[in-house]
C-alpha angles and dihedrals in degrees: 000000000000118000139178111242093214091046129085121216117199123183102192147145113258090197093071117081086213097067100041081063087043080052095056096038087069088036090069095043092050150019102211110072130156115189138188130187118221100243098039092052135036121191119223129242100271096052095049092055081052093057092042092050097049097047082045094218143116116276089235094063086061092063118092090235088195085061110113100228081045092056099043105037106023106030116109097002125119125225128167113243102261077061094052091055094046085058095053091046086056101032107038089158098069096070119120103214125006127261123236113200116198113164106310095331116100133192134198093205104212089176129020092258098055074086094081087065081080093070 
């Protein structure tokens, strides 16, 4: 995944009040922003195994495991891990914080001021 150094990437829900505020956290710290909602943009394979890679975690600690669709279709069930990212390629709304992408660095933002790791 190719990224700008001087611009940030922020997949994100914009249904969660949280994350807009996540949103205009970055926006402050930066103007160039490029940001995708969850359920608007799905990131392919490939850039999901970069952001995995960069955070240095499983898939599954990226899923939100109280959603709904999580507990009736996901819970108890075992996946490799190419599985796990298929299911976040297919399935981005399911994830539990949004990412920031600046460069190479990558941040699972559990609060809206985890966004500040990325000066």
């Amino acid at each position: 995944m190719k990224t700008n150094p001087r611009e940030i990437l922020l997949y994100y829900n914009e249904d969660s009040s949280s994350d807009r505020k996540t949103l205009a956290m970055a926006q402050s710290i930066s103007r160039h922003i490029k940001s995708y909602d969850f359920k608007r943009s799905s990131n392919s394979p490939t850039g999901w195994q970069f952001i995995l890679n960069n955070l240095n975690i499983h898939p599954k600690l990226l899923f939100n495991k109280a959603h709904p669709e999580y507990q009736k279709n996901i819970r108890g069930k075992e996946f490799g891990t190419e599985d796990w990212i298929n299911i976040l390629s297919n399935n981005p709304h399911l994830m539990k914080a949004p990412i920031a992408i600046k460069g190479n660095q990558v941040v699972l933002v559990g609060t809206p001021t985890d966004i500040y790791r990325l000066l």
